[in-house]
VOPAGU-2260 file (C-alpha; in pm, 1 decimal, decimal comma):
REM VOPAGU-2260
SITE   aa  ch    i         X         Y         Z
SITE  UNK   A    0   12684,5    8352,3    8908,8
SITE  UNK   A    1   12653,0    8555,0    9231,1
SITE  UNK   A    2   12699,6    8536,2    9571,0
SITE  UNK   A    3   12474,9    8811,5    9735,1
SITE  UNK   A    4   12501,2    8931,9   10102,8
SITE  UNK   A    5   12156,3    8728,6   10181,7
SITE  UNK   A    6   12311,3    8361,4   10046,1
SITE  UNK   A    7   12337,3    8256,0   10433,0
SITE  UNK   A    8   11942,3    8284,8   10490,4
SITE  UNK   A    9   11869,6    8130,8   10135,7
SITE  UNK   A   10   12091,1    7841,1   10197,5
SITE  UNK   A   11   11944,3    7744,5   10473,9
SITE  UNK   A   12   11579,9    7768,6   10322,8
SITE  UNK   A   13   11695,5    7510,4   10110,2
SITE  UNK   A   14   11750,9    7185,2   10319,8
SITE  UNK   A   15   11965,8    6891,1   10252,0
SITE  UNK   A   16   11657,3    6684,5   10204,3
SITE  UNK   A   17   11555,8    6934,0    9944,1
SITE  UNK   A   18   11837,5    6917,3    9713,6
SITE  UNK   A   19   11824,5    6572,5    9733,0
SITE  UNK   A   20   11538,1    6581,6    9628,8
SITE  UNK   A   21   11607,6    6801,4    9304,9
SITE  UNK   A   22   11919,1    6645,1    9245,5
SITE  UNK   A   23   11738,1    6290,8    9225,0
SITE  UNK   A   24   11508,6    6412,1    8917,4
SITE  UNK   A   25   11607,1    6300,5    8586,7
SITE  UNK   A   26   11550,6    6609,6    8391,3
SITE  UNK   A   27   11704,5    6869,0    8633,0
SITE  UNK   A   28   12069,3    6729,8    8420,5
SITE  UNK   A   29   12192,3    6851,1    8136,4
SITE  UNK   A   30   12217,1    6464,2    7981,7
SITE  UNK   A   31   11871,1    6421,7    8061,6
SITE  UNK   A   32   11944,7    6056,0    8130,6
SITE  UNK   A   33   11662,1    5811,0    8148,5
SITE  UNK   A   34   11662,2    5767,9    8548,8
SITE  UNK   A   35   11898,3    5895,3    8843,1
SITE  UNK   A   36   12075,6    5604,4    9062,1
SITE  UNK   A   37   12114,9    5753,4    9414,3
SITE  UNK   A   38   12409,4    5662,6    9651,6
SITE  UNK   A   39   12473,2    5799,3   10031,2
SITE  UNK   A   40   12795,9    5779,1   10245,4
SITE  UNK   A   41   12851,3    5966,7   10554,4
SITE  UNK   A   42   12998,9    6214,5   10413,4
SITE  UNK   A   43   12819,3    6263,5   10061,4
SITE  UNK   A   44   12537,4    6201,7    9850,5
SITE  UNK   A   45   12656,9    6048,5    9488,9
SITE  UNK   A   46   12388,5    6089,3    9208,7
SITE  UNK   A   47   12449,3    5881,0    8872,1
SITE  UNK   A   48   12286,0    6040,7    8580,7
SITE  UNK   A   49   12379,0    5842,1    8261,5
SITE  UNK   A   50   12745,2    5864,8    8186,4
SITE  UNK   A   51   12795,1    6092,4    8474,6
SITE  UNK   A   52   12803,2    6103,4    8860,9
SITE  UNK   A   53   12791,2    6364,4    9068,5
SITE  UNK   A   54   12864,8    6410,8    9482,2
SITE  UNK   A   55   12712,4    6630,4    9683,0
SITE  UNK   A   56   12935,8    6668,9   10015,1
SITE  UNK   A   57   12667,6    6689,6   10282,5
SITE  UNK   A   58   12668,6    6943,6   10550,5
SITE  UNK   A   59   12831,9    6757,7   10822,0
SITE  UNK   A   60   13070,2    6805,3   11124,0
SITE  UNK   A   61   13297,7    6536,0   11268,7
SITE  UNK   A   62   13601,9    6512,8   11463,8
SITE  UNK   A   63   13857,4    6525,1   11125,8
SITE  UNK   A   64   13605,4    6759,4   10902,4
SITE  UNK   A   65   13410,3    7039,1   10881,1
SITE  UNK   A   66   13185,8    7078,3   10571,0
SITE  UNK   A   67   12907,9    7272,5   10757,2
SITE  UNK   A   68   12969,5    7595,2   10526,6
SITE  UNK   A   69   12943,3    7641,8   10135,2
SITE  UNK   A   70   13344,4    7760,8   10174,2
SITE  UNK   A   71   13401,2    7456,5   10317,5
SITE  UNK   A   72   13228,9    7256,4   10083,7
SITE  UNK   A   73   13352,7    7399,8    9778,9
SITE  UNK   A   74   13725,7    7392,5    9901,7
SITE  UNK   A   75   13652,2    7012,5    9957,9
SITE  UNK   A   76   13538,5    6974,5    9582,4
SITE  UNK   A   77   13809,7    7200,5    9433,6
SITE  UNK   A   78   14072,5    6985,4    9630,0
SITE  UNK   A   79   13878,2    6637,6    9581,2
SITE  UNK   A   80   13919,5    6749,0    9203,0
SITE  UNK   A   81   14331,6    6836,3    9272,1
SITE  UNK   A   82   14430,0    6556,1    9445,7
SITE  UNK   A   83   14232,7    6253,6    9198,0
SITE  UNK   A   84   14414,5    6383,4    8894,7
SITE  UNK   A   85   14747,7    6139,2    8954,5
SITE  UNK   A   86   14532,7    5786,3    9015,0
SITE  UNK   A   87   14214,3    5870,9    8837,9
SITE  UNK   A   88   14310,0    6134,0    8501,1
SITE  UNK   A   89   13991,6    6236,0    8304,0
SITE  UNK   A   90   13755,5    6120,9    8558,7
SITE  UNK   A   91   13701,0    6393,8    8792,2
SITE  UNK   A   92   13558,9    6671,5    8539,0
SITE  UNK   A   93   13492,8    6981,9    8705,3
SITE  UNK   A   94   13299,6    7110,8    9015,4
SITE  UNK   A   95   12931,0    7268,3    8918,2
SITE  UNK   A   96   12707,6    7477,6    9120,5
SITE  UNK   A   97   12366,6    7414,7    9239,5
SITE  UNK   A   98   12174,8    7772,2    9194,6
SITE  UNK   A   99   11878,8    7926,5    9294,4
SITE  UNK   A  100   11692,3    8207,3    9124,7
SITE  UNK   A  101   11488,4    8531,5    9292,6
SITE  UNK   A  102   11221,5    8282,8    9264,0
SITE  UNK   A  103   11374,4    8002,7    9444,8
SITE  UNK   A  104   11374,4    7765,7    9138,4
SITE  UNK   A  105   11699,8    7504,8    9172,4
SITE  UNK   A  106   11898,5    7486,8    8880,0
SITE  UNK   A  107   12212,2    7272,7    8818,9
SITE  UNK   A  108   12460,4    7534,6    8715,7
SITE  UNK   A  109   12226,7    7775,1    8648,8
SITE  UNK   A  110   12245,4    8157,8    8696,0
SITE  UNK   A  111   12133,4    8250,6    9011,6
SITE  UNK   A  112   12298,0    8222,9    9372,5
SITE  UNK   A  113   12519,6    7964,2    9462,3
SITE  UNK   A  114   12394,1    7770,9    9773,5
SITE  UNK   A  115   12588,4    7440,7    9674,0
SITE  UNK   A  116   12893,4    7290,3    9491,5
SITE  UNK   A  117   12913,1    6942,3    9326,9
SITE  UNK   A  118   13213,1    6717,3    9172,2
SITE  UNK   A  119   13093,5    6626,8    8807,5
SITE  UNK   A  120   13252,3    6260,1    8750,1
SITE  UNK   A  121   13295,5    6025,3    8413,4
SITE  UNK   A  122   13079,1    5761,5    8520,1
SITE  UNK   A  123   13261,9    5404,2    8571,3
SITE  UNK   A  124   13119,5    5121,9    8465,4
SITE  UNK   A  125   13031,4    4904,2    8788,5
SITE  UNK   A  126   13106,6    4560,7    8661,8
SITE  UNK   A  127   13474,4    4634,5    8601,0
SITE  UNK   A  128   13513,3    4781,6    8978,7
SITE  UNK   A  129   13712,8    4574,2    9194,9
SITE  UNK   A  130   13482,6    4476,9    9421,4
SITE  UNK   A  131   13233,9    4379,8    9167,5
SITE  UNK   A  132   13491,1    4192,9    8954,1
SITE  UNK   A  133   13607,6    3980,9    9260,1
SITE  UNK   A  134   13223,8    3880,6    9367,3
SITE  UNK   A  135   13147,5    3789,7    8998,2
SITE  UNK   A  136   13490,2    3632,5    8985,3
SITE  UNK   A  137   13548,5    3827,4    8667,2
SITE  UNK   A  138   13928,2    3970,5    8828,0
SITE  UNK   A  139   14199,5    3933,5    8531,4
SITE  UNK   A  140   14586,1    3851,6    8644,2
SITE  UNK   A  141   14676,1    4113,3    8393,0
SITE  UNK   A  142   14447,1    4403,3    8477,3
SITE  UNK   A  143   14517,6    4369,0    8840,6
SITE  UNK   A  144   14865,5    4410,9    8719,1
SITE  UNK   A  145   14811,5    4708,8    8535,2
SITE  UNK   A  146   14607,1    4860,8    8821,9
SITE  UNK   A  147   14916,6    4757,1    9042,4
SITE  UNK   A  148   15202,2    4957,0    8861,1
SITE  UNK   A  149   14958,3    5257,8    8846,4
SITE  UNK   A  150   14989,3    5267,0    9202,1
SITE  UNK   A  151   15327,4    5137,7    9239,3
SITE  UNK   A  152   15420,5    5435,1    9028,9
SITE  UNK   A  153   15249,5    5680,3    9230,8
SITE  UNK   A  154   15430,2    5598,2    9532,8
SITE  UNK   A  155   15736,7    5589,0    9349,3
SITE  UNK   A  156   15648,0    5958,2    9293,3
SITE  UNK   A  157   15446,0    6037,1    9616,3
SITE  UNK   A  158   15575,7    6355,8    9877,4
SITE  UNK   A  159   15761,3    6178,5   10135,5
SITE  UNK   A  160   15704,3    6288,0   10484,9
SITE  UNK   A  161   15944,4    6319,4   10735,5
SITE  UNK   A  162   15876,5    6128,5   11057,4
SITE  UNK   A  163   16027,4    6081,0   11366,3
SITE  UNK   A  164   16065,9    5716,5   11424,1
SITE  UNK   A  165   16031,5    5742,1   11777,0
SITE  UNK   A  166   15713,3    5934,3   11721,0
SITE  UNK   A  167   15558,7    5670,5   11436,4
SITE  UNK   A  168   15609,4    5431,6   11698,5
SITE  UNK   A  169   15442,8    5597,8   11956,5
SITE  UNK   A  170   15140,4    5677,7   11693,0
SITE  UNK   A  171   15100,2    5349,5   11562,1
SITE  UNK   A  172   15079,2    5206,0   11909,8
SITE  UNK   A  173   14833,8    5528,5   12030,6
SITE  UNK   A  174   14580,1    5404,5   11718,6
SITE  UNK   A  175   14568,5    5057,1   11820,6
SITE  UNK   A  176   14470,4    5138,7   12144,4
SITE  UNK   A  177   14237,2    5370,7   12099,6
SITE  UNK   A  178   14069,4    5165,7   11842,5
SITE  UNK   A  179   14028,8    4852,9   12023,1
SITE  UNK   A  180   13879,4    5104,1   12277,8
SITE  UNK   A  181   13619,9    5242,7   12117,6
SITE  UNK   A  182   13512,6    4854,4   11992,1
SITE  UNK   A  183   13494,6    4770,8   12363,1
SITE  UNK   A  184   13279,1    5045,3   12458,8
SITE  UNK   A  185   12975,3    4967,4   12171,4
SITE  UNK   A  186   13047,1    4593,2   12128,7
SITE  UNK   A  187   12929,7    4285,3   12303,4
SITE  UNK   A  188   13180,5    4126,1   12523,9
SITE  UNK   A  189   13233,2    3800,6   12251,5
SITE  UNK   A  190   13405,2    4155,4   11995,6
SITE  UNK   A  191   13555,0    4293,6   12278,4
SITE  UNK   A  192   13730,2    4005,0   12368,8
SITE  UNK   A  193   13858,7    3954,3   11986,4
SITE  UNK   A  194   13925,5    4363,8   12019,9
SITE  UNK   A  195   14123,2    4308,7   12293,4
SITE  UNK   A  196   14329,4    4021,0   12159,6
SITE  UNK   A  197   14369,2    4156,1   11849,8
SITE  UNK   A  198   14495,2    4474,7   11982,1
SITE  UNK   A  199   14752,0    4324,5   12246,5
SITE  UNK   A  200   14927,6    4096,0   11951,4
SITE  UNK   A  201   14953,2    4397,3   11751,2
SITE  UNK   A  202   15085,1    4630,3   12015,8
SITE  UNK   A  203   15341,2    4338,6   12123,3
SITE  UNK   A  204   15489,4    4324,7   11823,0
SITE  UNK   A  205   15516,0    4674,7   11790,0
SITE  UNK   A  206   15742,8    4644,3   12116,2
SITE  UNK   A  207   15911,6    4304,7   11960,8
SITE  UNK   A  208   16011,7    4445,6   11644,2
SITE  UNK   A  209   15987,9    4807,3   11658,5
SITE  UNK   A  210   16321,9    4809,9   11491,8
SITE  UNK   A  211   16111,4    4727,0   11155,7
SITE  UNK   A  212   15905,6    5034,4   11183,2
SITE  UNK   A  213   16192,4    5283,5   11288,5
SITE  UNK   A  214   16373,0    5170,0   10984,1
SITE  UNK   A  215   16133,5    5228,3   10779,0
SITE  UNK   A  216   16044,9    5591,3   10913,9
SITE  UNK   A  217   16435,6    5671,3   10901,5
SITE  UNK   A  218   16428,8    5544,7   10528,9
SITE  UNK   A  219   16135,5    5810,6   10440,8
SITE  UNK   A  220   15873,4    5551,8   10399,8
SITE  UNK   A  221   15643,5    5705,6   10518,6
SITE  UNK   A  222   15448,8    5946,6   10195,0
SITE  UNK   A  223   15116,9    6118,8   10132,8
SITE  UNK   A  224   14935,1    5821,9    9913,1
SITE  UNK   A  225   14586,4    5787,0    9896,6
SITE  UNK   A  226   14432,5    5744,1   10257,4
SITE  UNK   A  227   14109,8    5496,8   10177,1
SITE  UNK   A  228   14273,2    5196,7    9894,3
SITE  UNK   A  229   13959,8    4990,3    9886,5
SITE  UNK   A  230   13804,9    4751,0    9625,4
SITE  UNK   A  231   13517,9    4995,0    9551,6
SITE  UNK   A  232   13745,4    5283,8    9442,7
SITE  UNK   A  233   13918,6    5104,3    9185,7
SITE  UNK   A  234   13860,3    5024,4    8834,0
SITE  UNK   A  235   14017,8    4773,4    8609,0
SITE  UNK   A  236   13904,2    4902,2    8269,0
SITE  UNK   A  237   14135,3    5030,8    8073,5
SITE  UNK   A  238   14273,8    5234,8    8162,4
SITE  UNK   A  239   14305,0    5150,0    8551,1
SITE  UNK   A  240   14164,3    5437,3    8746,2
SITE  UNK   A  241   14159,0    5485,2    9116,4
SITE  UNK   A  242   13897,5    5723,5    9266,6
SITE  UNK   A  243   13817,6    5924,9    9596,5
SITE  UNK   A  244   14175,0    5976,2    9727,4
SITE  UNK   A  245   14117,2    6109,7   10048,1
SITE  UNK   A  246   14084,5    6498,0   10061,6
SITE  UNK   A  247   13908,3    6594,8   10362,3
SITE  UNK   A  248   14241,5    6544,4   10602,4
SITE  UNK   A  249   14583,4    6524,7   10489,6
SITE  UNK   A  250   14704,8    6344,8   10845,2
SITE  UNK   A  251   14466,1    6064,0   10672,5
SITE  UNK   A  252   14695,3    6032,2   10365,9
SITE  UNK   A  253   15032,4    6016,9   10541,7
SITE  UNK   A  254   15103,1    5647,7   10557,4
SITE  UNK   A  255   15325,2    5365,2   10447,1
SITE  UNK   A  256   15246,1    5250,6   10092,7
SITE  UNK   A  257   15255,8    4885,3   10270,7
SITE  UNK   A  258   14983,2    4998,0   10507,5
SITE  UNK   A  259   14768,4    5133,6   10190,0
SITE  UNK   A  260   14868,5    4858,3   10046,4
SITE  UNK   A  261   14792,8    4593,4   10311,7
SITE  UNK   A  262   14473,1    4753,7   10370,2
SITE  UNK   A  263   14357,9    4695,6    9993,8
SITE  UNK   A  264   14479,5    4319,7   10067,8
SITE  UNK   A  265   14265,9    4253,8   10342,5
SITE  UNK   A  266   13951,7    4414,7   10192,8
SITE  UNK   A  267   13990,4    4166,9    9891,2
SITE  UNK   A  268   14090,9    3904,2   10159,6
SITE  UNK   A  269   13725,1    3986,8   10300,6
SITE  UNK   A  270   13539,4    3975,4   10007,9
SITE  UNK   A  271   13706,0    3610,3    9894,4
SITE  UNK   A  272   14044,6    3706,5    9685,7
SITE  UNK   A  273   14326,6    3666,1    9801,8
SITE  UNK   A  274   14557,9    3664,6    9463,4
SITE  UNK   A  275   14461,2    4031,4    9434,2
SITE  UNK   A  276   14725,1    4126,1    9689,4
SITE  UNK   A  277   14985,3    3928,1    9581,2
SITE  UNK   A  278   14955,4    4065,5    9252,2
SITE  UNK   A  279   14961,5    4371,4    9416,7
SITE  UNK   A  280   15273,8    4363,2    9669,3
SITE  UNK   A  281   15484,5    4152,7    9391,3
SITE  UNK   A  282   15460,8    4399,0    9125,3
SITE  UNK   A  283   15517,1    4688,5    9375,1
SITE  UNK   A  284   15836,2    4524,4    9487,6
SITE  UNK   A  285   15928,6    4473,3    9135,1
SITE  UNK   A  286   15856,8    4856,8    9077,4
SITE  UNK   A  287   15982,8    5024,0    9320,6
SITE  UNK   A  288   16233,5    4791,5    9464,8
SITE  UNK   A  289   16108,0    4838,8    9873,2
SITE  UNK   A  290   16099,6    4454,4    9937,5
SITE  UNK   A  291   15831,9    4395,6   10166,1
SITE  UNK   A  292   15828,7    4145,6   10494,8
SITE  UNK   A  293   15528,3    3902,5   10531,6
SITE  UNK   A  294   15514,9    3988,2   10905,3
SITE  UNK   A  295   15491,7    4386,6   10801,6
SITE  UNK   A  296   15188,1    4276,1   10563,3
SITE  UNK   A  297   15021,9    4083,7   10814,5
SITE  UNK   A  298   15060,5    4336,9   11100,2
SITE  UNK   A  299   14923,4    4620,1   10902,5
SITE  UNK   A  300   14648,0    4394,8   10770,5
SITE  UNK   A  301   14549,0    4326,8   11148,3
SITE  UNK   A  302   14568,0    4709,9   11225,1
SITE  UNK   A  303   14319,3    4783,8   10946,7
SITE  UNK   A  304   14139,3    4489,7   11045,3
SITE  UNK   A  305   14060,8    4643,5   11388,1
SITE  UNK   A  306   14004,7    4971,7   11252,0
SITE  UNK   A  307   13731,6    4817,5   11030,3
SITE  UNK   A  308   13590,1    4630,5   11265,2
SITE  UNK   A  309   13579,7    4983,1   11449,5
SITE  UNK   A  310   13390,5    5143,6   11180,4
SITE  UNK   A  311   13132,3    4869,4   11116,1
SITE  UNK   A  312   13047,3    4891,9   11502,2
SITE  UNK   A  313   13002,0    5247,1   11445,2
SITE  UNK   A  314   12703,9    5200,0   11258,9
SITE  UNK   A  315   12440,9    4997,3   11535,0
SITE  UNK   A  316   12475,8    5335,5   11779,7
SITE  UNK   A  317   12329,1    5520,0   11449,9
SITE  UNK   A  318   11896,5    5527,5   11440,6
SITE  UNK   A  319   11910,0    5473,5   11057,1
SITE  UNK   A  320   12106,5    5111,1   11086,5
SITE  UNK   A  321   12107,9    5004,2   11447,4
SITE  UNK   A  322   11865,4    4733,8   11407,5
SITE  UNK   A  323   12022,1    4562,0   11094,7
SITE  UNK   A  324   12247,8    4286,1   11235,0
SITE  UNK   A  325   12465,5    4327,7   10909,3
SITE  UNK   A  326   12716,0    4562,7   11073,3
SITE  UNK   A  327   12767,8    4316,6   11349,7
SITE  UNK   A  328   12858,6    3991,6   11140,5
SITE  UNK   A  329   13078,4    4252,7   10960,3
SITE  UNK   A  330   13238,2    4368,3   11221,1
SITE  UNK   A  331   13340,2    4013,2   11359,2
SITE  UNK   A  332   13447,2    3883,4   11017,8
SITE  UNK   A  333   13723,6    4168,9   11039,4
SITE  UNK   A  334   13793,8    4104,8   11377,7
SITE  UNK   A  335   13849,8    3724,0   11272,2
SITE  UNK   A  336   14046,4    3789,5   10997,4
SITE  UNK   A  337   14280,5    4033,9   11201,6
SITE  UNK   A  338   14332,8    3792,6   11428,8
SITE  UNK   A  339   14452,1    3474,6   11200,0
SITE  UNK   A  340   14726,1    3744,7   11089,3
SITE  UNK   A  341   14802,1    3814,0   11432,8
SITE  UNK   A  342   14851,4    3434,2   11443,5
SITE  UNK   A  343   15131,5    3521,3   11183,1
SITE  UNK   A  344   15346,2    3774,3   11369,4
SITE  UNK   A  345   15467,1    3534,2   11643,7
């Protein structure tokens, strides 16, 4: 495979929507499976051709990334690849090119110029993701469990980051705010006001009991885990794999396991489990010894809470989903939940 001097211009004859479009035929993969499931984030599109799945990291620019180049890209697949190896072994395959010949044909690792790179992914079966399991009430006690010490033993393991307590303070605080400020300046004022609630109990507490958060940051809590713990990106088959650890910014990464760990909580919380996260934080105290305060949980289960709620309001300023009053009643239902743990830091 070559890279000529012209692959600039012929990248960009070749559009997003194009390779898409290729990308969403059956019989441009090598399994020739029977029909291609697509997926699109806001970051990638995912493409599920029979036991496989592959992601296509779209050319996009925001604050934390820059994927706008075919460096860029392929760095993020190389390092996507690197980095899901611990949590998910065997399941991230290997990165493939997307080619095109003098002729401008589009092959999937084919011989001509690279003008795209892809993450080629063992396909997981959907019914035995978390998310899935908990809304078909099909979540075993004993494959939580096992899906639990996977991760328990990772942060066991993780690179621990040194941090300035003062300056974890400060940070925490600094996110809270700005979050609840961005809600406030796209919501109506019924969110805003929950925002701003939310965000004052949080930040109070922060100024209340500090001392919680400073020891923690003194003790080297703080580690490079995974960045986005959510239902979605786990799977409870045997063996437990969890996918898309964050690669795209490192700063993303760098958190307490208890906030990961919180955050995973409250996203079962939402979707109507709440013995998935005591499963969770008991056999993580269990491995790794770090017993965990109730108030900690619930404070970094608000934070994420707002954060969420930040993200879901995100979506009605974009044309594709501004009309759909989904993200809305999303929103809110964080916002509520955040706010009955707030209820619990006093």
């Amino acid at each position: 495979m070559s890279v000529d001097p012209s692959l600039k211009e012929r990248e960009n004859l070749v559009s997003i929507e194009d390779k898409v479009a290729f990308l969403s035929s059956a019989e441009h993969y090598p399994e020739r499976p029977r029909e291609i499931e697509t997926r699109e984030t806001h970051m990638s599109w995912v493409f599920l051709a029979g036991d496989h799945a592959y992601k296509l990291k779209k050319p996009v620019r925001y604050r934390f990334l820059d994927f706008r180049t075919l460096d860029a890209r392929r760095e993020s697949c190389i390092r996507e690849m690197q980095l899901n190896q611990t949590l998910a072994a065997g399941v991230y395959l290997e990165p493939v090119p997307l080619t095109m010949d003098e002729k401008g044909n589009l092959a999937l690792g084919g011989g001509g110029t690279v003008i795209d790179w892809l993450v080629k992914m063992r396909r997981l079966p959907r019914e035995h993701m978390l998310d899935e399991a908990i809304r078909r009430d099909t979540v075993g006690e004993r494959a939580v469990g096992e899906v639990a010490a996977l991760l328990a033993g990772f942060y066991q393991h993780a690179e621990r980051v040194e941090a300035e307590p003062a300056d974890y303070l400060e940070q925490l605080d600094r996110g809270i705010g700005e979050d609840a400020e961005e809600i406030c300046e796209v919501a109506d004022e019924s969110l805003a006001a929950s925002a701003r609630r939310l965000a004052e109990a949080l930040r109070e507490f922060l100024t209340t009991d500090g001392a919680m958060f400073v020891r923690r940051a003194a003790d080297g809590k703080i580690l490079e885990g995974h960045g986005d713990l959510r239902p979605e990106h786990i799977c409870l088959a045997p063996p437990p794999a969890v996918i898309d650890r964050l690669n795209f910014n490192r700063a993303f990464r760098i958190n307490d396991p208890v906030e990961e760990l919180s955050f995973l909580d409250l996203e079962c919380e939402v979707l109507g489990s709440e013995a998935v996260g005591k499963i969770v934080f008991d056999t993580y105290e269990r491995v790794t010894g770090d017993v965990v305060s109730k108030r900690l949980i619930s404070f970094f289960k608000g934070k994420r809470a707002l954060l969420r709620a930040k993200l879901m309001l995100g979506h009605t300023i974009e044309p594709r989903y501004g009309d759909d009053p989904e993200w809305r009643r999303r929103a809110e239902a964080y916002l509520n939940c955040g706010l009955r743990h707030a209820r619990e830091l006093g």
